[in-house]
KOLBATOR-464003 format. One record per residue (C-alpha): residue in one letter; x, y, z. Coordinates in steps of 0.02 Angstrom, whole numbers, plus 50000, padded with zeros to 5 digits. Layout:
BEGIN
(gudren 'a', (X, Y, Z))
...
REM end
This chain:
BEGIN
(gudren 'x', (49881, 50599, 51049))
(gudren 'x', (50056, 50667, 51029))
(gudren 'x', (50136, 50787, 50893))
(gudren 'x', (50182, 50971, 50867))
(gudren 'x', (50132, 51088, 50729))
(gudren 'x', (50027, 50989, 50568))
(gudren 'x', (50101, 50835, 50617))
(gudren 'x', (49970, 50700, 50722))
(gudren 'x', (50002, 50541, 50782))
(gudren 'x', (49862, 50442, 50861))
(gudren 'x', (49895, 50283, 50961))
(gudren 'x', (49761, 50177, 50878))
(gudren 'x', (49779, 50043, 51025))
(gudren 'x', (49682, 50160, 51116))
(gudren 'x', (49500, 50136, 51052))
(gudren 'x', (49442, 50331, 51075))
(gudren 'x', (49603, 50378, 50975))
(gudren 'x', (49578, 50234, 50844))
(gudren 'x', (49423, 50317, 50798))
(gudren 'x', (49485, 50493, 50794))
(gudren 'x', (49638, 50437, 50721))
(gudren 'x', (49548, 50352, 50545))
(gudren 'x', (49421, 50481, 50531))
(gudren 'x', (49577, 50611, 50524))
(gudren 'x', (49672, 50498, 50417))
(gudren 'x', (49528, 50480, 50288))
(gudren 'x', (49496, 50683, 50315))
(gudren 'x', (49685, 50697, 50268))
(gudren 'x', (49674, 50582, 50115))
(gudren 'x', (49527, 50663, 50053))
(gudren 'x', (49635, 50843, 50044))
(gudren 'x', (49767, 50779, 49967))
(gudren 'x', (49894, 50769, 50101))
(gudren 'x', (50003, 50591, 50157))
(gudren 'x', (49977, 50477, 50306))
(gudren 'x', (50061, 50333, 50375))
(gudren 'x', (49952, 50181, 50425))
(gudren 'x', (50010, 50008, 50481))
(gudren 'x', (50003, 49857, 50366))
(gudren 'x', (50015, 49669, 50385))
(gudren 'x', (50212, 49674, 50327))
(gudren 'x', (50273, 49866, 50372))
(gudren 'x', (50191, 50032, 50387))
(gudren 'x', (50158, 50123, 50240))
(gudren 'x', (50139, 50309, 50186))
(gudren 'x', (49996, 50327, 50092))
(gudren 'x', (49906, 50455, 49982))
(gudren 'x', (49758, 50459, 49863))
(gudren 'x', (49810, 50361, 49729))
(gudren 'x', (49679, 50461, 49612))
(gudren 'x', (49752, 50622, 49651))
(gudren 'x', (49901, 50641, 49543))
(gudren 'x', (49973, 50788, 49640))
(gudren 'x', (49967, 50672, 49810))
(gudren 'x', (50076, 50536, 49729))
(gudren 'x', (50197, 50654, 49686))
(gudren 'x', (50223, 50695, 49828))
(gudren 'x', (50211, 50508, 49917))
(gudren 'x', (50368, 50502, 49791))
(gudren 'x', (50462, 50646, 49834))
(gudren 'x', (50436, 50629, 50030))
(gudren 'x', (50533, 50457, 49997))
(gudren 'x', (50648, 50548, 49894))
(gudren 'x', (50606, 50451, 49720))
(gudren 'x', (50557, 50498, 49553))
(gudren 'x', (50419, 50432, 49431))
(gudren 'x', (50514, 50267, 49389))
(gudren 'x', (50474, 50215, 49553))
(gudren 'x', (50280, 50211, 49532))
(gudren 'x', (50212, 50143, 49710))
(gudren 'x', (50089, 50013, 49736))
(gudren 'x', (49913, 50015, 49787))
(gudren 'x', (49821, 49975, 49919))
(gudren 'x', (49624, 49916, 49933))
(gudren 'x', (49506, 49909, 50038))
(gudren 'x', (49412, 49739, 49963))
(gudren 'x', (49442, 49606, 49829))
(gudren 'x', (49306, 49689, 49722))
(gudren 'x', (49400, 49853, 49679))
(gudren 'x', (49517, 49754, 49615))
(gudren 'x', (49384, 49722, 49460))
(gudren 'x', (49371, 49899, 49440))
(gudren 'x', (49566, 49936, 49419))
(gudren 'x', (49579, 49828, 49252))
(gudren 'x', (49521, 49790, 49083))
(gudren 'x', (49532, 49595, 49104))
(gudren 'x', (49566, 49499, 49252))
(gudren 'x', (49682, 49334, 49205))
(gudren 'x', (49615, 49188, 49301))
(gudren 'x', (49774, 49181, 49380))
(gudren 'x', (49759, 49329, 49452))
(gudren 'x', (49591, 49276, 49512))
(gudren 'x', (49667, 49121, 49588))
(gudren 'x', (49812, 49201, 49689))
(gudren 'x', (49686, 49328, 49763))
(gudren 'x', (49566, 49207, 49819))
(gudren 'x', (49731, 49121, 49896))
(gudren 'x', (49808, 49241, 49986))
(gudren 'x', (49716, 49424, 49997))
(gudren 'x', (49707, 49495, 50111))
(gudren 'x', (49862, 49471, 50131))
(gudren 'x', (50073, 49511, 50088))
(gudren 'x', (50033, 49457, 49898))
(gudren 'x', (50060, 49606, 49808))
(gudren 'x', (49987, 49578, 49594))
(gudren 'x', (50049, 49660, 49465))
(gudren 'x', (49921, 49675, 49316))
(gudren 'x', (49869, 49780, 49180))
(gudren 'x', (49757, 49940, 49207))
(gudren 'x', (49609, 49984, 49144))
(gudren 'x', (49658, 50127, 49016))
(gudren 'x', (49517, 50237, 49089))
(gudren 'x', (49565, 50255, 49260))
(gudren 'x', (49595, 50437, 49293))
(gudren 'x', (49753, 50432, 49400))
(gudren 'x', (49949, 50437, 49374))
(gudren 'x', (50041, 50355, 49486))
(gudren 'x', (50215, 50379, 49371))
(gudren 'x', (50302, 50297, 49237))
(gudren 'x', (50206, 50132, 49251))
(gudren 'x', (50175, 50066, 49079))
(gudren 'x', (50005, 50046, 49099))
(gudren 'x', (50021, 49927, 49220))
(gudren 'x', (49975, 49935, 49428))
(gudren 'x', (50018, 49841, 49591))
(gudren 'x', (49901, 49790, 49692))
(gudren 'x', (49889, 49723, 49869))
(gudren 'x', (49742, 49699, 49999))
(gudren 'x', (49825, 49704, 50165))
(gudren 'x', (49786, 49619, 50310))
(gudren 'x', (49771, 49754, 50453))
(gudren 'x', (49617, 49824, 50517))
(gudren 'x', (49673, 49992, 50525))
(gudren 'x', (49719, 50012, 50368))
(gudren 'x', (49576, 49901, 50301))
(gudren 'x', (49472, 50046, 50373))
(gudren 'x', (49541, 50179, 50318))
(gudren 'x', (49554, 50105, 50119))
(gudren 'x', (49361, 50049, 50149))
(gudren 'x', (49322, 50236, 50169))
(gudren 'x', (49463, 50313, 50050))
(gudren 'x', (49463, 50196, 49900))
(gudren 'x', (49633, 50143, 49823))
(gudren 'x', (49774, 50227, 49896))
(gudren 'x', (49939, 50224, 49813))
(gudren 'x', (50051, 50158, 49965))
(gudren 'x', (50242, 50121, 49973))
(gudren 'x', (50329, 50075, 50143))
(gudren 'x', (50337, 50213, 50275))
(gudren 'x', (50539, 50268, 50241))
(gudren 'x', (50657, 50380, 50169))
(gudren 'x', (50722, 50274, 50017))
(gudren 'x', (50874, 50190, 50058))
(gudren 'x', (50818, 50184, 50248))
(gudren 'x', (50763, 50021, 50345))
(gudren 'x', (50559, 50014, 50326))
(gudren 'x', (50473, 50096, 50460))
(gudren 'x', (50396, 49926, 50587))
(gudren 'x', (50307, 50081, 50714))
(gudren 'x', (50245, 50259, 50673))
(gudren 'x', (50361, 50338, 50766))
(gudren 'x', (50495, 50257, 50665))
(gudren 'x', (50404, 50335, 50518))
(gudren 'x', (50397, 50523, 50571))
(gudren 'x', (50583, 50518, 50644))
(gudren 'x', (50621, 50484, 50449))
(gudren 'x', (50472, 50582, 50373))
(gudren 'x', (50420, 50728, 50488))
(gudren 'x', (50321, 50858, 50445))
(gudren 'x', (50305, 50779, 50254))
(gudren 'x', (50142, 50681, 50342))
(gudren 'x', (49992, 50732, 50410))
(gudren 'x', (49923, 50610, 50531))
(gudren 'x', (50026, 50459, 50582))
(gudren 'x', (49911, 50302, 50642))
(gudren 'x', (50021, 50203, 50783))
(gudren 'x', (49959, 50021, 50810))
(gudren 'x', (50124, 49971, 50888))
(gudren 'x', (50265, 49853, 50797))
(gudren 'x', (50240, 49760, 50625))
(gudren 'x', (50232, 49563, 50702))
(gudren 'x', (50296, 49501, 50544))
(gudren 'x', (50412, 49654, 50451))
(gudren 'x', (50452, 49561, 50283))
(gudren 'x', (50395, 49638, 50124))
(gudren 'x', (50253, 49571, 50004))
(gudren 'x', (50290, 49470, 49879))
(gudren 'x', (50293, 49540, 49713))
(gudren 'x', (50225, 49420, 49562))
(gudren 'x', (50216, 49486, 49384))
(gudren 'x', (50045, 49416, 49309))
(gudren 'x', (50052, 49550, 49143))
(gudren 'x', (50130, 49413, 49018))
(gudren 'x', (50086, 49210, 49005))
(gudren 'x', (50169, 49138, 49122))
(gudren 'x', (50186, 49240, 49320))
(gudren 'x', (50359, 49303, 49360))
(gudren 'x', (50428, 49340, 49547))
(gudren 'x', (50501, 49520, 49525))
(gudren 'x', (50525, 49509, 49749))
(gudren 'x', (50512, 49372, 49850))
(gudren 'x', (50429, 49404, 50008))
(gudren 'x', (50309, 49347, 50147))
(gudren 'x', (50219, 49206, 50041))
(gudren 'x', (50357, 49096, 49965))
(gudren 'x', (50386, 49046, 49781))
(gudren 'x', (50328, 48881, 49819))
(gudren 'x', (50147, 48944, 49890))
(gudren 'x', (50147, 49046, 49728))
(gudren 'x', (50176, 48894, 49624))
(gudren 'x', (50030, 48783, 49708))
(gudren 'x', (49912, 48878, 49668))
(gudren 'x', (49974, 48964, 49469))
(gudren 'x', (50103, 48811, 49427))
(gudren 'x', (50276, 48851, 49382))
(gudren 'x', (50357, 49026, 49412))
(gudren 'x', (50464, 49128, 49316))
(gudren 'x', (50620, 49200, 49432))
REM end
């Protein structure tokens, strides 16, 4: 393990410091503070997304406000029924597709979920990423409000150490599983009115999207 002060990154290639390195992450979540943790597209800085304190300051490490709400990460399909009032079937269908995976759904919230993740209009994005790491880590935390690992207007972070040159000291515990294989974003698709909407294309293409919903709004 390497670091100085607050700041901890563990090499989670390394089994011994895999383990230390998600039990300090999900310590760190659990008080409020921010991690970074690898995903299936790039890393991501993460925070408990039912701590409204922690996502502001996910937001204000990346130097954004609350009209940049951030997406959230889970651990398992099923928390996904928990997040919203209704599930549309096509929401169903593109989860049984493609999660986990670099499909990230936005749908609308249940009204009763205690968080605030900024100014999202009662809607969320969601993702279930493909990464054990990370898969751990949300297994133990519950949803995490996640955005890429980067100062805004910076390249995403593809390693840890990328991460804390750019975010420092704003992080607790940095979890290093070496470079993103596949660094392209999620893709984005709107699923809140009748017909689903690309709002970023991504990792799964427009025409994988369409297979399994039909046609597309873009």
């Amino acid at each position: 393990m390497t670091g100085w002060c607050a700041v901890r990154l563990f090499d989670c290639r390394n089994i011994d410091e895999r383990d230390r390195g998600i039990k300090a992450a999900i310590d760190a979540v659990g008080s409020g503070d921010l991690v970074v943790l690898p995903t299936d597209t790039v890393y991501g800085i993460g925070a408990d997304a039912f701590k409204s304190w922690s996502v502001t300051n996910l937001l204000s490490a990346k130097g954004r406000d609350r009209q940049m709400p951030p997406p959230v990460l889970v651990g398992s399909r099923h928390t996904l029924d928990g997040l919203v009032t209704r599930m549309p079937p096509q929401a169903r269908d593109l989860v049984e597709a493609f999660w986990p995976g670099a499909l990230t759904i936005i749908v609308e919230q249940a009204p009763t979920l205690q968080w605030d993740l900024g100014d999202t209009g009662g809607t969320v994005a969601v993702r279930m990423p493909l990464h054990p790491v990370a898969l751990e880590v949300l297994r133990a935390t519950g949803p995490m409000a996640v955005s890429s690992a980067n100062l805004t207007g910076q390249p995403p972070a593809t390693t840890a150490e990328e991460a804390r040159e750019q975010l420092s000291y704003k992080v607790s515990v940095y979890l290093e599983a070496g470079p993103c294989p596949n660094p392209i974003p999620s893709t984005i698709v709107d699923l809140t009115a009748d017909r689903p909407r690309l709002v970023r294309a991504g990792a799964i293409s427009v025409e994988q999207i369409s297979e399994v919903v039909g046609e597309v709004d873009q």
